[in-house]
C-alpha positions as CSV (number, residue, x, y, z in Angstrom):
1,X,97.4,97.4,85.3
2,X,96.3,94.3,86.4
3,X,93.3,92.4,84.2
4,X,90.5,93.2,87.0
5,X,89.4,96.3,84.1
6,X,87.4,94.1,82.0
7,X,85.3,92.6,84.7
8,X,85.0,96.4,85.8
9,X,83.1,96.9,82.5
10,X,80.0,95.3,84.2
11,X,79.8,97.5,87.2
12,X,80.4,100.6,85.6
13,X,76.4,101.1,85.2
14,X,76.5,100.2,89.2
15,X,78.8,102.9,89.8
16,X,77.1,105.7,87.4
17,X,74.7,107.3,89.7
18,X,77.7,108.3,92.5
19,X,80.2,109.2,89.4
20,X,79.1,112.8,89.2
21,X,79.5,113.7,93.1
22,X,83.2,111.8,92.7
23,X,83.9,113.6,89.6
24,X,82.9,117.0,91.0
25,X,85.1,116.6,94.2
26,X,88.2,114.9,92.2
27,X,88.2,117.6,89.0
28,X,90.0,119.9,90.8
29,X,92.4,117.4,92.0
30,X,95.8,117.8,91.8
31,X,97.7,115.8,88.9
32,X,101.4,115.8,88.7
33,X,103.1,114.1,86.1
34,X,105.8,110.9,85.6
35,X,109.3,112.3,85.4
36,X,112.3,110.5,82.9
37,X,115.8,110.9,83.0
38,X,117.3,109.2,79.9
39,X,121.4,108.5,80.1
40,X,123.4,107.4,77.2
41,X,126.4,106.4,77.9
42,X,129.9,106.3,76.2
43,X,129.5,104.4,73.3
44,X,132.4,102.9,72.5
45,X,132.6,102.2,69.3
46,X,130.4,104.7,66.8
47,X,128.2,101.9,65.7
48,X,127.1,101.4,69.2
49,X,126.9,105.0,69.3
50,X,124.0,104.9,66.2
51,X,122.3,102.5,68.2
52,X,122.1,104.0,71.7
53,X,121.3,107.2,70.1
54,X,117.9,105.4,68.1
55,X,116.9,104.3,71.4
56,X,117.5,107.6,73.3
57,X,115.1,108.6,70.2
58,X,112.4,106.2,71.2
59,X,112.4,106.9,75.0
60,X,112.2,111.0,74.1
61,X,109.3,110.1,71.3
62,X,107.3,108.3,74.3
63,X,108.1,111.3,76.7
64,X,106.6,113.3,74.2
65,X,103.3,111.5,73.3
66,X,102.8,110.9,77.2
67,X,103.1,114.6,78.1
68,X,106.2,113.4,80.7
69,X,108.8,115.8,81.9
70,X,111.9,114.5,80.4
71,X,115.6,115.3,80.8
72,X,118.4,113.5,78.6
73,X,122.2,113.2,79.5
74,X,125.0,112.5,77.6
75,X,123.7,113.8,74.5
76,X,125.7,117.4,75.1
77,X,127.6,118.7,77.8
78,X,126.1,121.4,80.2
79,X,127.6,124.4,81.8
80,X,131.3,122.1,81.5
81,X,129.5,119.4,83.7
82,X,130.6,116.0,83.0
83,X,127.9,113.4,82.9
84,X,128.3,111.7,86.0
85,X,128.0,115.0,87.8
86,X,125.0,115.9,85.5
87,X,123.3,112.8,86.4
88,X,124.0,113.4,90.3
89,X,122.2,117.1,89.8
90,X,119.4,115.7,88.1
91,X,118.4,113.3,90.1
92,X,118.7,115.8,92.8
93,X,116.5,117.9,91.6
94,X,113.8,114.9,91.5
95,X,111.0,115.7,93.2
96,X,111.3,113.2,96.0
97,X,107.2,112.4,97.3
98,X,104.0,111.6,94.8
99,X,102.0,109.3,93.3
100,X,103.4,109.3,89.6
101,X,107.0,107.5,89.0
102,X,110.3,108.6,88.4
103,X,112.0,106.7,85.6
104,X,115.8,106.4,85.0
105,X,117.0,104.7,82.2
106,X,120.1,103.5,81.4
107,X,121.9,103.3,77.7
108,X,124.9,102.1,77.1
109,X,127.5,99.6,78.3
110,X,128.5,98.5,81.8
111,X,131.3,96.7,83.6
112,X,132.1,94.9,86.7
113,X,135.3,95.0,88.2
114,X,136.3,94.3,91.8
115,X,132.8,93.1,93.4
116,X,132.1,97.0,91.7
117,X,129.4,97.3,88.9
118,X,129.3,100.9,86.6
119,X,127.6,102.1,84.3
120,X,130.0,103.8,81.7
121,X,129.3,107.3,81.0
122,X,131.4,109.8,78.9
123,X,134.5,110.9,81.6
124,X,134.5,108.9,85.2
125,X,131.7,106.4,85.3
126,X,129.1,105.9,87.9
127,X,128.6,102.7,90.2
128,X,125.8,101.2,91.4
129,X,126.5,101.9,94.9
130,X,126.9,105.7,94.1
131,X,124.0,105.6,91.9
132,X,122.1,104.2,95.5
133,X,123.4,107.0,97.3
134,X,122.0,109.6,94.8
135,X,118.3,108.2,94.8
136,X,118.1,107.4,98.8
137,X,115.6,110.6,98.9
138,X,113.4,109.5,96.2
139,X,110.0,108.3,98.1
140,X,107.8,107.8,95.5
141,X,107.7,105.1,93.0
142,X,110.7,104.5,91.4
143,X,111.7,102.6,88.0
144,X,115.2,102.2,87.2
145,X,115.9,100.0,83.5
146,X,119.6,99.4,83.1
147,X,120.1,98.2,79.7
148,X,123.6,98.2,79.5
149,X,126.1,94.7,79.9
150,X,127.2,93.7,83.4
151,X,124.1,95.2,85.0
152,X,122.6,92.1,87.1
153,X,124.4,93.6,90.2
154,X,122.7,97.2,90.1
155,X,119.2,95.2,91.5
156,X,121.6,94.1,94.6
157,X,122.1,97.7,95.2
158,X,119.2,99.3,94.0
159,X,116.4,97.4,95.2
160,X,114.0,98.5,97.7
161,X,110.2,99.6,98.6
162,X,108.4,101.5,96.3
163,X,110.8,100.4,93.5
164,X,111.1,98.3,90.0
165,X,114.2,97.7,88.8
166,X,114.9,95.8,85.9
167,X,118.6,94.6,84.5
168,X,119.5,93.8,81.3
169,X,121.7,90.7,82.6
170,X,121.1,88.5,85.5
171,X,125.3,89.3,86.7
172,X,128.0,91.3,86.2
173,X,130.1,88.3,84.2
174,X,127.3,88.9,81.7
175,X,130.0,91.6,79.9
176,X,128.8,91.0,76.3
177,X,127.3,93.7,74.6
178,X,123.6,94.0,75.1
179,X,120.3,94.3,73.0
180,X,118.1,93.9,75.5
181,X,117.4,97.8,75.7
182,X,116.8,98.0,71.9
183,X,113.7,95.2,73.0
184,X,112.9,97.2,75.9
185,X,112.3,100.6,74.1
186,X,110.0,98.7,71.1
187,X,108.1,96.3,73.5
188,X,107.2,99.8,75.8
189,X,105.2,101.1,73.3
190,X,103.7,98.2,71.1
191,X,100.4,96.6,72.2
192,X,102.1,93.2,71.1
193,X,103.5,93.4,74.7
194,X,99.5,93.8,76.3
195,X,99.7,90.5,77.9
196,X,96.6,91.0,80.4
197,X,94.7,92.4,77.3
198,X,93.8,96.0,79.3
199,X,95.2,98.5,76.7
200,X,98.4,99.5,78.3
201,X,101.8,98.3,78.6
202,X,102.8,97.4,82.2
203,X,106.8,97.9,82.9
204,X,106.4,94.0,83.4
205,X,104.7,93.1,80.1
206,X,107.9,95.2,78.5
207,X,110.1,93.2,80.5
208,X,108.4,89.8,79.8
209,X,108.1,90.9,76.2
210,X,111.8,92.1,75.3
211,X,113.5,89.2,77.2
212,X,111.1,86.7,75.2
213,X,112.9,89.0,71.8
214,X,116.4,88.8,73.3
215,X,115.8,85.1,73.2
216,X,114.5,85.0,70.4
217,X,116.8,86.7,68.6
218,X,120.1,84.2,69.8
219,X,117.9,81.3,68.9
220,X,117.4,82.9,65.4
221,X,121.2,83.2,65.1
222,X,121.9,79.9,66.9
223,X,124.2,81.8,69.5
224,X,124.5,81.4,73.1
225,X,122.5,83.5,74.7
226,X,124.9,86.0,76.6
227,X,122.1,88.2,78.5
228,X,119.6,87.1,80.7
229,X,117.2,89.8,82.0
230,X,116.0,90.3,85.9
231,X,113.4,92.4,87.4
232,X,112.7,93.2,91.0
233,X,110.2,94.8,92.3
234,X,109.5,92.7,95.6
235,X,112.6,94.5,98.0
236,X,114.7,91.2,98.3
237,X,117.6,92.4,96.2
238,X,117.0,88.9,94.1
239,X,115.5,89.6,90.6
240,X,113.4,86.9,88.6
241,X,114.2,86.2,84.9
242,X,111.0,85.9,82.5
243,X,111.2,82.5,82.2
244,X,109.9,82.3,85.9
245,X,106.4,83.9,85.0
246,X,103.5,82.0,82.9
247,X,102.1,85.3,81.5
248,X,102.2,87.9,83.8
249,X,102.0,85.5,86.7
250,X,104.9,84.2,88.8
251,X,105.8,80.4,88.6
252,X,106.6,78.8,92.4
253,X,107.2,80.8,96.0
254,X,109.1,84.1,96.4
255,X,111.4,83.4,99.6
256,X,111.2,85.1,103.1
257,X,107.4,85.4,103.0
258,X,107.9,87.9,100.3
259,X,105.3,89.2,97.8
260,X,106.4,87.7,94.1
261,X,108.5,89.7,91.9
262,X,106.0,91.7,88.8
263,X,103.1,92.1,91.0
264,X,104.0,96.2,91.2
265,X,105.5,96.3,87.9
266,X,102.6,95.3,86.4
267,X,100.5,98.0,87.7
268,X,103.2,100.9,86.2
269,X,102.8,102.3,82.6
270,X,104.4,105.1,80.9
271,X,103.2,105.3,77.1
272,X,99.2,106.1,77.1
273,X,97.0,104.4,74.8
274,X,94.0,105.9,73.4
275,X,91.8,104.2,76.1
276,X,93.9,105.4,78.8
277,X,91.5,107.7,81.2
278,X,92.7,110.6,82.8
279,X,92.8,110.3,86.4
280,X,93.9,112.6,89.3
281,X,96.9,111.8,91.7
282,X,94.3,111.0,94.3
283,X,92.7,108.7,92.1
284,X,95.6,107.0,90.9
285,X,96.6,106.3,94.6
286,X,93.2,105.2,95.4
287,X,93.4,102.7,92.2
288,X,96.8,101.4,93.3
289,X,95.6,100.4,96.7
290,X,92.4,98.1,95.4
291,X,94.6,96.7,93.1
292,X,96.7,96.0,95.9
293,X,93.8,94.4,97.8
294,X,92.6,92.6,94.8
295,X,96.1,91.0,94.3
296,X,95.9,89.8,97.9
297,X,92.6,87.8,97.2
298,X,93.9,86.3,94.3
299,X,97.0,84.7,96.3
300,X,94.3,83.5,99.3
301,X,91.8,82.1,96.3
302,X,92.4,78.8,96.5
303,X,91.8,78.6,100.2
304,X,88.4,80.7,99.5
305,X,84.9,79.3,98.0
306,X,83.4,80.5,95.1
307,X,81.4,82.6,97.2
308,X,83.5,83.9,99.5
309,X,85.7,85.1,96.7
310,X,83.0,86.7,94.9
311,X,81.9,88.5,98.4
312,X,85.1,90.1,99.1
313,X,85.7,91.0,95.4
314,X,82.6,92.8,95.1
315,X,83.4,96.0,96.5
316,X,86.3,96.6,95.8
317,X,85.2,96.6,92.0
318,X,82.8,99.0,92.8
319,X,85.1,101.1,94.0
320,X,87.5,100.5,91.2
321,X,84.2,101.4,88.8
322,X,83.4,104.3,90.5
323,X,87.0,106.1,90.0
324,X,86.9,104.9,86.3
325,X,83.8,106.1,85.5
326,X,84.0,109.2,87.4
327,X,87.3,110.0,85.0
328,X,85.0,108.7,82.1
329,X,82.9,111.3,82.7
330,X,85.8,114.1,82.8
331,X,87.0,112.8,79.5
332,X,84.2,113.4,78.1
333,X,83.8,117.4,78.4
């Protein structure tokens, strides 16, 4: 979420006396809930295996403590399926529309060969065109993290509306084993990563966060650094590394008139905080809208006055205040 909520803090007495009519019509509302698909892949060796299979631990632990329908391939077989046609089913079964994400997260080790990226699962492996194919129905948000070597080329493929993707290497000649995913499952759940101070863990401030380790770490070893992180979340098949963003902001243009890269990703969480509020699909569509429209201000606020800005901020706060306190309200019962 974007840092609007502490300045919200101010106008949630404004919004109090309409909170109980919202929260009246919105308690019956509809809620659905995040869905995760976590794939380990073929380790390899077994002390990659050891690895993948603590991080598979962590993604299931925050599936858990979230309350999110999970599913995890590649752990066991089922029904004789090999994996690649276990993941195909799964995603199938997805449902396609709503407000609440779809994750799919990817452990293990890729490769590129022939202008062809894969993800290497246990019997034939799955490419990132195929793996296109197979989400092409999914309409509602969509998070994809590939943690595996060789993965820059799946945000090519896989990058569209409605969608984050994030890669743990900026191209498929990145073939080096990867710890970007072992970053990436810490920095999801550890309020080290709370860059905008808001008491949740955006899919951007675990991105920022785990490519800042990954750097760390080479540095610390005085390596090369072999694996250079990208998220897109903007459509244009591109990706930005971290070191493009001050924060969570962008540094420069995006290209083709295109929203920057992080702007949506920082609006998705998975792992809840205690200060998280419960809110109904409807809400959480309303929210993602305003923020939206807040966003868009922000870009246009150096060619606004002072007053201006505060003017066309104004309500949409209130409205932002009104759905937060109207689920305040509901937590409290």
């Amino acid at each position: 979420m974007i840092s609007f909520r502490s300045i919200l803090c101010s106008l949630l007495l404004l919004a109090a006396n309409t909170a109980v009519a919202q929260e009246e019509q919105t308690e019956q509302g509809n809620t659905s809930q995040s869905q995760l698909v976590i794939v380990m892949g073929a380790e390899g060796e077994p002390e990659f295996g050891e690895q993948f299979n603590r991080w598979v631990d962590q993604w299931e632990s925050v599936a858990k403590t979230a309350g999110v329908q999970h599913t995890t391939i590649g752990r066991s077989t089922v029904d004789g399926q090999d994996d690649r046609e276990s993941l195909r089913a799964t995603i199938a079964s997805l449902q396609p529309n709503g407000v609440r994400p779809v994750w799919i997260v990817l452990i293990g080790h890729g490769t590129f060969t022939r202008q062809a990226a894969k993800f290497n699962l246990r019997g034939p492996d799955v490419s990132a065109k195929e793996l296109a194919e197979w989400i092409q129905p999914i309409e509602r948000p969509l998070v994809v993290i590939n943690c595996s070597s060789s993965s820059g080329p799946f945000i090519n493929q896989l990058s569209g509306k409605n969608r984050i993707v994030v890669t743990a290497t900026k191209s498929g000649s990145q073939y080096n084993y990867a710890r970007f995913g072992a970053y990436f499952a810490n920095a999801i759940t550890s309020l080290d990563s709370d860059l905008d101070h808001d008491d949740e863990i955006s899919v951007h401030e675990a991105f920022l966060r785990a490519s800042a380790d990954v750097r760390n770490f080479y540095n610390a070893e005085a390596r090369i650094n072999t694996e250079h992180a990208l998220i897109d979340d903007n459509g244009d098949k591109r990706g930005t590394p971290a070191t493009m963003f001050r924060g969570v902001r962008a540094i420069g243009q995006a290209k083709d008139g295109k929203s920057l890269d992080g702007k949506q990703a920082n609006r998705v969480t998975l792992a809840p905080t205690k200060k998280r509020l419960p809110l109904t699909d409807d809400e959480v569509s309303q929210r993602e809208q305003l923020e939206q429209e807040l966003e868009g201000l922000r870009d246009k606020k150096a060619d606004m006055s002072e007053s201006e800005y505060d003017q066309a901020i104004e309500p949409i706060l209130i409205q932002l205040a009104k759905i937060y306190a109207a689920a305040e309200k509901r937590n409290q019962k």
